[in-house]
C-alpha positions in Angstrom: 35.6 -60.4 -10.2 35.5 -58.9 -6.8 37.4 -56.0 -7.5 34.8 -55.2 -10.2 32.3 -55.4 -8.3 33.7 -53.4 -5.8 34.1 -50.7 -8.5 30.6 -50.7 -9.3 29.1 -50.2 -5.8 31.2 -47.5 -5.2 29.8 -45.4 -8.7 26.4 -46.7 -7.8 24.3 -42.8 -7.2 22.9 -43.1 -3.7 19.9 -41.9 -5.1 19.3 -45.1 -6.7 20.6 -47.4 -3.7 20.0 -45.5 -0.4 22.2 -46.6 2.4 20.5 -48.2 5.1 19.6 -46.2 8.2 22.7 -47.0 10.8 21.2 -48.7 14.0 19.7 -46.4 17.2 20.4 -47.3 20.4 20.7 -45.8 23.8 23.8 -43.5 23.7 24.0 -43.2 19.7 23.7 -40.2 18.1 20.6 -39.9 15.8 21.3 -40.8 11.9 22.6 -38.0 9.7 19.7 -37.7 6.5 20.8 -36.6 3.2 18.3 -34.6 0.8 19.0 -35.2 -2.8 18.2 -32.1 -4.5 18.0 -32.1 -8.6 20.2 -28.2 -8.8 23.0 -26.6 -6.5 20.7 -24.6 -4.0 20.3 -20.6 -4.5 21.6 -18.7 -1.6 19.5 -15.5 -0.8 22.1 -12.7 0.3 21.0 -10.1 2.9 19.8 -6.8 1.6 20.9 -3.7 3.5 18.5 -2.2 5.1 18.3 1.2 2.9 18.1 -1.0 0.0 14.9 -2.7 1.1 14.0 -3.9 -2.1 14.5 -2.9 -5.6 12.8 0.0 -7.1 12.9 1.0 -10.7 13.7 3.9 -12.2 10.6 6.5 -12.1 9.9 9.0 -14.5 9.7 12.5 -14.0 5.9 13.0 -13.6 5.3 15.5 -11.4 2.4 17.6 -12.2 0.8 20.5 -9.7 0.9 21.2 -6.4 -3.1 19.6 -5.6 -2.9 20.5 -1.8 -0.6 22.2 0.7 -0.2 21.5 4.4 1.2 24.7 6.4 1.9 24.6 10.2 -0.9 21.8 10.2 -1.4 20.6 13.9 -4.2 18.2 15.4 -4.7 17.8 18.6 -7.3 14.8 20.3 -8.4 16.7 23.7 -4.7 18.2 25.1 -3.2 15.4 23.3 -0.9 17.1 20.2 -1.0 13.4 17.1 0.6 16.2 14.3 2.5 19.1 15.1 2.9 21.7 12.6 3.7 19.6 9.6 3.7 21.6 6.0 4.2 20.2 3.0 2.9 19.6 -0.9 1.1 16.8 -2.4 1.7 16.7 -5.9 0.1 15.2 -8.9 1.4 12.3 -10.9 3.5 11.4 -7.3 3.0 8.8 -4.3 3.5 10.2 -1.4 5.1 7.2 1.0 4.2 8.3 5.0 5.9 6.3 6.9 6.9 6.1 10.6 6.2 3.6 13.7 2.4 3.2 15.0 1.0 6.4 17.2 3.1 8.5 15.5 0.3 10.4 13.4 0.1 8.7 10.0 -3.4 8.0 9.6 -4.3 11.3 11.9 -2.6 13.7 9.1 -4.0 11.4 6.3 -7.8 11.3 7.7 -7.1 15.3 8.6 -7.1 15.9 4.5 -10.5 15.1 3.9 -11.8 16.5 7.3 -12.6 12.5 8.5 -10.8 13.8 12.0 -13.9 16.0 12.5 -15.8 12.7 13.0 -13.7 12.0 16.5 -15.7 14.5 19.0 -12.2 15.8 20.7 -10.2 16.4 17.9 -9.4 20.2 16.7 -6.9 21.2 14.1 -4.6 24.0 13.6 -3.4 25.5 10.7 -4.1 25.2 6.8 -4.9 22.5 4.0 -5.6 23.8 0.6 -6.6 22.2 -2.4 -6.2 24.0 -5.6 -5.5 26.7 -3.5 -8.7 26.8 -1.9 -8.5 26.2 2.2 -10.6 23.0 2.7 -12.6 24.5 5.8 -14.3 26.7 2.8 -15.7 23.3 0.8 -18.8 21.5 1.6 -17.6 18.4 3.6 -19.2 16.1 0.8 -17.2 17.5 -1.9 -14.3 17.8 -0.7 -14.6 13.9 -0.1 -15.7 13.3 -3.7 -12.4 15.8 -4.4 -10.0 13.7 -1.9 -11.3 10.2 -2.2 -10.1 7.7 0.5 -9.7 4.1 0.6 -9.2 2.2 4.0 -6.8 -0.4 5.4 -9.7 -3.0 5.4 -12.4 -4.0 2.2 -15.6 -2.3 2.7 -17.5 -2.9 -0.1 -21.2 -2.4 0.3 -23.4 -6.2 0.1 -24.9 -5.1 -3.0 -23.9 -6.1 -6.4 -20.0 -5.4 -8.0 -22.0 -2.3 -10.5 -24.2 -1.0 -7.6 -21.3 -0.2 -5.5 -19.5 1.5 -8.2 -22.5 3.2 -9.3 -23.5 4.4 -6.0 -20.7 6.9 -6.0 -21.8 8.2 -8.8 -25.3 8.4 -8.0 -24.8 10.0 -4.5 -23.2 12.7 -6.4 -25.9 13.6 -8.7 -28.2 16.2 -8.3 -31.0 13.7 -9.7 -30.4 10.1 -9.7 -29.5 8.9 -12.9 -30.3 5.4 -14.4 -28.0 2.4 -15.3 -27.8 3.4 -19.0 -26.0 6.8 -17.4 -24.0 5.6 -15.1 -22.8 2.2 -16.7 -19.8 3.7 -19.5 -19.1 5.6 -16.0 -18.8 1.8 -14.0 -16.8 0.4 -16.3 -14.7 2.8 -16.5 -14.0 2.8 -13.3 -13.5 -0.8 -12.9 -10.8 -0.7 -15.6 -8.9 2.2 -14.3 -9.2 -0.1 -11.5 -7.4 -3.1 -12.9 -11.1 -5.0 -12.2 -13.4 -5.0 -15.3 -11.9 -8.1 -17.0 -12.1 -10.3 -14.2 -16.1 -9.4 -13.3 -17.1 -8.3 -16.9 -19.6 -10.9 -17.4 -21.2 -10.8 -13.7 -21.2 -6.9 -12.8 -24.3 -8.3 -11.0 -22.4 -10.7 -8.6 -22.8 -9.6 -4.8 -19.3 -8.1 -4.2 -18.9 -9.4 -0.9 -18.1 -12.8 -3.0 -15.1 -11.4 -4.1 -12.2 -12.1 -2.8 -9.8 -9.7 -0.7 -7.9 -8.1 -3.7 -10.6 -7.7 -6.0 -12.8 -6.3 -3.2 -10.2 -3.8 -2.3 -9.5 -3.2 -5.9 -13.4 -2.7 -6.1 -13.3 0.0 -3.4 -10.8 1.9 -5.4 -13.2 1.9 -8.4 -15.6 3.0 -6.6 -13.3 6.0 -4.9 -12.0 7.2 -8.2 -15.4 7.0 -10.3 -16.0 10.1 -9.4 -12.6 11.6 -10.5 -11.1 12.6 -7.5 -7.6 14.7 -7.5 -6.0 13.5 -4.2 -6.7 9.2 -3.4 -6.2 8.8 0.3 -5.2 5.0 1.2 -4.6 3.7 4.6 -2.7 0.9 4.3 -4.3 -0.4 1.3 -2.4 -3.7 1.6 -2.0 -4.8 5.3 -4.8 -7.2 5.2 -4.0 -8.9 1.3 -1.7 -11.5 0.0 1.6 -10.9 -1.5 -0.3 -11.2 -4.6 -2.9 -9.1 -4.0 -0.4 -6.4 -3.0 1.4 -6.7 -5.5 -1.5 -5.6 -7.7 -2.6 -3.4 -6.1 1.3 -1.8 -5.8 0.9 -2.2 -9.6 -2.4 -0.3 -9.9 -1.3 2.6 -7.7 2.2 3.0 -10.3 -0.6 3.5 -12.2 -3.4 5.9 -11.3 -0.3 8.3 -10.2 -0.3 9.5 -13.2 -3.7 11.4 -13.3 -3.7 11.6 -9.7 -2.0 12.9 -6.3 -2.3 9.9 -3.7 -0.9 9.8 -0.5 -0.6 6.0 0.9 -0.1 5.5 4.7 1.9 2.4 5.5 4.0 0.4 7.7 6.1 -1.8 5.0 9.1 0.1 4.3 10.2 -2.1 1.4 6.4 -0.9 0.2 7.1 2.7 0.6 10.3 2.2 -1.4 8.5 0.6 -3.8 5.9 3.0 -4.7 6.7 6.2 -3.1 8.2 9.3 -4.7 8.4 10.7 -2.1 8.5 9.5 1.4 7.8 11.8 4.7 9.1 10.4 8.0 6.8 10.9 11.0 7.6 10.1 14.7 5.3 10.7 17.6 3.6 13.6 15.9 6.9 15.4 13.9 7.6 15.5 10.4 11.4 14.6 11.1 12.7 14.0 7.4 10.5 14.5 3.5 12.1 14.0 0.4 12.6 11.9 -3.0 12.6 8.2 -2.2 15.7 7.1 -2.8 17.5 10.6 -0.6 15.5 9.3 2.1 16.1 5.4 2.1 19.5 5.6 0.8 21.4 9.3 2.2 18.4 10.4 5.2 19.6 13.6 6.7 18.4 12.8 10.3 19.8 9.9 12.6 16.2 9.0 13.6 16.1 8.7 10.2 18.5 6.4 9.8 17.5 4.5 12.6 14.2 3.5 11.9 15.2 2.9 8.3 17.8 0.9 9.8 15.4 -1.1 12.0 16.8 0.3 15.3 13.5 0.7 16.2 9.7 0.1 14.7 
């Protein structure tokens, strides 16, 4: 009988009869506690570093050259941010700039759509074309209905979700047209946008009750309503959950298709996610451009391969 019972206490789970708690005193070590998990527990292996995350096979969609950078420089004062950079930006590609902060990122990105000229001490060397056509020859207003750009932080206007569409629309008409005009043109939008079927049935909600995603996803509608050829986006993401982001990575696999858009940011495993190309900057210097996967996995320069590598940031 006591053998038995001895048998039985030692198949008992310990789930079912935890062990008591061994005594604490001074000079005993604390008790050891045991976490009964229902599954064997998943170990996460390290990723190298040029293999940030995994990116899927892209088609070939390149389309037209849309603008061309040659010997581009800007200068703030005596201060050189972008020395003599040239370089395409295609349609139906994401161009990935990537580099470590005050390097000259958003500098070259706000240069294509003449936003610089806003800073009283900038001055820019150089060429950008679009469609062959040098940008300083454009009125300033279409250009930026031509090269839209949407900014690291929401800024949608506190008016309703179909005003602020709308608005784009309407600030590019020669004569204001009414909501039975622009409407077909706002929803549009809005679906391109990955938007319209959440706020389908309130298009008159104030979009500042939106929350982060769908307000940035509502400033993208509202930048592409007006059929732009280049989107501009200053890390789009930086300020949105990994859900959010991964929307909005989503959306932009998307609209590359009918678009060029250059996307400034400082998430590498981003870049790798949704560039085709990817252009290295570093304190002003184009160091390395190419297809995503030369420059993550084989990058020609050792700065390069440093920064990819994490040596610095």
């Amino acid at each position: 009988m006591i053998e038995e019972t001895e048998e039985t206490e030692k198949t008992t789970p310990a789930t079912e009869e935890p062990s008591p708690a061994p005594p604490m005193g001074p000079g005993l070590p604390p008790p050891v506690r045991r976490i009964v998990v229902d599954a064997p527990p998943t170990v996460a292996h390290a990723v190298p570093a040029n293999h940030a995350a995994a990116r899927p096979a892209t088609d070939e969609v390149s389309g037209p050259v849309r603008m061309t950078l040659d010997e581009l420089s800007v200068f703030y004062g005596t201060k050189q941010a972008v020395k003599q950079i040239s370089l395409p930006i295609r349609q139906g590609e994401v161009l990935a700039l990537i580099g470590p902060s005050g390097c000259g990122k958003t500098t070259l990105l706000r240069t294509l759509n003449r936003l610089t000229e806003l800073t009283a001490t900038a001055r820019r060397d150089g060429t950008i074309a679009l469609d062959g056509e040098d940008i300083d020859q454009l009125e300033v207003t279409e250009l930026r209905r031509r090269v839209a750009m949407v900014f690291q932080q929401p800024n949608p206007f506190p008016m309703s979700i179909f005003d602020n569409v709308a608005y784009a629309l309407r600030e590019q008409a020669m004569k204001r047209p009414g909501k039975s005009v622009v409407e077909p043109l706002v929803i549009d939008a809005l679906q391109r946008a990955g938007l319209y079927e959440e706020v389908r049935d309130d298009l008159d909600r104030p979009a500042l009750r939106l929350s982060g995603g769908q307000q940035q996803r509502l400033c993208i509608a509202r930048a592409i309503a007006t059929r732009p050829e280049v989107l501009l986006m200053d890390e789009p993401c930086s300020a949105l959950d990994p859900r959010s982001t991964a929307v909005i990575e989503e959306l932009i696999g998307a609209l590359r298709r009918d678009l060029a858009i250059v996307i400034v940011t400082h998430n590498l495993q981003q870049a790798y996610r949704v560039g085709d190309r990817v252009a290295f900057m570093y304190l002003g210097d184009l160091v390395e451009y190419g297809p995503t996967e030369q420059v993550f996995g084989e990058p020609r320069a050792q700065r390069t391969r440093d920064y990819i590598g994490g040596a610095f940031g």
